[in-house]
C-alpha positions as CSV (number, residue, x, y, z in Angstrom):
1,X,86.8,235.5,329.4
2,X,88.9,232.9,330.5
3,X,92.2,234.2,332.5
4,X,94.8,232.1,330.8
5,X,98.1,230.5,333.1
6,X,101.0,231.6,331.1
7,X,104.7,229.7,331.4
8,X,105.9,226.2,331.2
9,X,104.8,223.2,333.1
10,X,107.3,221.5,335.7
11,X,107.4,218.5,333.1
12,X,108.4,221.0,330.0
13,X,111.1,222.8,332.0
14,X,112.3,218.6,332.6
15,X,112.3,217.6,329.1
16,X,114.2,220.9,327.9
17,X,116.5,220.0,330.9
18,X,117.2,216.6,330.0
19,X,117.9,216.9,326.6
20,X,120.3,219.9,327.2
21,X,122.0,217.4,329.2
22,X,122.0,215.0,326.8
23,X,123.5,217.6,324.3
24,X,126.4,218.2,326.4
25,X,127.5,214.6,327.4
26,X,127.5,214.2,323.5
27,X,130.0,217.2,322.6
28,X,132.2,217.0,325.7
29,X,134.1,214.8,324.1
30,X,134.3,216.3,320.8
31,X,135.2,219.6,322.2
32,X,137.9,218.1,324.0
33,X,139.4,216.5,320.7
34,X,139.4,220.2,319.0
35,X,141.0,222.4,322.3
36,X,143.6,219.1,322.0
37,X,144.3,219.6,318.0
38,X,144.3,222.8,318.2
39,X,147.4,223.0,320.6
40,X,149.1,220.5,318.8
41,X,149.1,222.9,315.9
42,X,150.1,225.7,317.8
43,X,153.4,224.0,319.2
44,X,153.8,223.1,315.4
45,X,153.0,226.4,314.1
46,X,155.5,228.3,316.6
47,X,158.4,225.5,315.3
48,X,158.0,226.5,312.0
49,X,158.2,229.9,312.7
50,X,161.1,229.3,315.0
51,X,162.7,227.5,311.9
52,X,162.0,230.5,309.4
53,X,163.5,233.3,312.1
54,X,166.3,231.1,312.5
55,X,166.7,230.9,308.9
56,X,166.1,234.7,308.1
57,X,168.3,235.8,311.1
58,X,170.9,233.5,309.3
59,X,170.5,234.9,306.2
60,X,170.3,238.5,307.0
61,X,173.0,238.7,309.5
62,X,175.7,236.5,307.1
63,X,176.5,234.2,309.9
64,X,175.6,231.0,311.6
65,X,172.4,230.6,313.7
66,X,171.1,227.8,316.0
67,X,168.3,226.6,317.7
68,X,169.0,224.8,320.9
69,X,166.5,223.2,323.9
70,X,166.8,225.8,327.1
71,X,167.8,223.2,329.1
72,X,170.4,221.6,326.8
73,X,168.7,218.2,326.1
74,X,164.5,218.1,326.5
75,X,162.9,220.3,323.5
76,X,159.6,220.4,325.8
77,X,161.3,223.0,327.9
78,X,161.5,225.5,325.7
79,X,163.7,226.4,322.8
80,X,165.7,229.5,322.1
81,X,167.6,231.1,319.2
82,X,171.2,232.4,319.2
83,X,174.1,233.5,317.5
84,X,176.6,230.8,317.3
85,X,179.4,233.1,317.1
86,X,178.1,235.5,320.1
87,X,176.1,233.5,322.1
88,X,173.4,235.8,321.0
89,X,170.1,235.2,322.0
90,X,167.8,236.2,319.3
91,X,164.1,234.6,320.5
92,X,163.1,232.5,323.2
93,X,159.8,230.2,323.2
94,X,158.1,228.7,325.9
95,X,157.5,225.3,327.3
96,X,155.2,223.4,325.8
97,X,151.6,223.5,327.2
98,X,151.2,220.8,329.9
99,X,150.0,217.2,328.2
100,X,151.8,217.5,325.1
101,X,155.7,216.4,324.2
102,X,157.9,217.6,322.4
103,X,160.9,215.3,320.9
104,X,163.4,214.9,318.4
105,X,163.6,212.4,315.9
106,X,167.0,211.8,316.5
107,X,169.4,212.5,319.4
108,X,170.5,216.2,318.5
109,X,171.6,219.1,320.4
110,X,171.1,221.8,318.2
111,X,169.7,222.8,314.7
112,X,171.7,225.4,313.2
113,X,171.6,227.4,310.0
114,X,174.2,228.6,307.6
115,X,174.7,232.0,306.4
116,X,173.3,230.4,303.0
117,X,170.1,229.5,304.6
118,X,170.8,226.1,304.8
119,X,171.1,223.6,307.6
120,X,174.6,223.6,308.8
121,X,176.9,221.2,307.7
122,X,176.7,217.6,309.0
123,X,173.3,217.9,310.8
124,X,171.0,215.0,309.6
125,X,167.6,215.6,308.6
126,X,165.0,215.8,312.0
127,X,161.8,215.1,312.9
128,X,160.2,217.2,316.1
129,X,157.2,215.1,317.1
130,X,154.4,217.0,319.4
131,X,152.5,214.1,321.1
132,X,149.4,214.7,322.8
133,X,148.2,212.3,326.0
134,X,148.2,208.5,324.6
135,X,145.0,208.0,326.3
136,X,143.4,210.2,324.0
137,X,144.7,208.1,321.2
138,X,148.2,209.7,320.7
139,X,147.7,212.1,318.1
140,X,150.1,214.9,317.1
141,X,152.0,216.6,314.7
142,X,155.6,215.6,312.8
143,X,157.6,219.1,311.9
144,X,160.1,217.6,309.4
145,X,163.1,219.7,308.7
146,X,165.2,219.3,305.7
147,X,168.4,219.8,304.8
148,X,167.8,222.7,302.4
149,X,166.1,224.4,305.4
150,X,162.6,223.8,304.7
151,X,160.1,222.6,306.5
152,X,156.7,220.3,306.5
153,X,153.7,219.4,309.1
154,X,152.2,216.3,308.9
155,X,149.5,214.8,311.0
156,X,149.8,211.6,313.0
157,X,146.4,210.1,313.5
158,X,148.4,207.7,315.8
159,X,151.1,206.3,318.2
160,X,153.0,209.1,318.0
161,X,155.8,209.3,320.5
């Protein structure tokens, strides 16, 4: 009988090796592209909800409730919500992860809610853009808030700022 070398050749253990690398250079960039959307919908995501606790606290308390950017001006910073009246803070929410941006559609301070559950009186209708990096083809995600209090997501394949 015949003793038998078991294993792989030095030439097998290349070729698995090479295409493994192959593999990876090819879904690098793909996995990148789905950690990146997936943050954008997780800013989005947390605005919405920060919209529906806003409009709920409003609501349940019977008075006036806002949403203003923690330091006054740059919604990337963080947002928070409070009692108009009080000065109440309800809920807090982090900065937004590093890469992305967060901006308003128009120049405005606050978004508040009436007791009705509608937007306040005189606020126009916004837009809150998250933006990824432009050098991955500016992608992100419009939160568009309407006077009546709702709210919508929409994608933006591109140029989004």
């Amino acid at each position: 009988m015949k003793n038998a070398n078991r294993g792989f050749t030095m030439i097998e253990l290349l070729i698995a090796l090479a295409i493994m690398a192959i593999g990876a250079t090819l879904a690098t960039p793909l996995i990148t592209s789905l950690i990146e959307s997936s943050r954008l919908s997780s800013v989005a995501n947390d605005i919405v909800e920060t919209m529906a606790i806003a409009r709920s606290e409003a609501i349940k308390q019977g008075r006036d409730i806002q949403i203003v950017p923690v330091d006054g001006s740059d919604w990337s910073q963080g947002w928070r919500i409070e009692d108009v009246a009080t000065n109440t803070l309800i809920r807090q929410f982090d900065a937004v992860p590093a890469g992305l941006t967060l901006s308003a559609s128009v120049n405005i301070a606050s978004v508040g809610f009436g007791r009705n559950g509608a937007r306040l009186a005189g606020q126009p209708q916004v837009d809150l853009n998250v933006c990824g990096l432009p050098e991955r083809g500016g992608h992100g995600r419009k939160v568009s808030l309407a006077l009546s209090g709702s709210t919508t997501v929409e994608q933006i394949e591109s140029g989004c700022e």
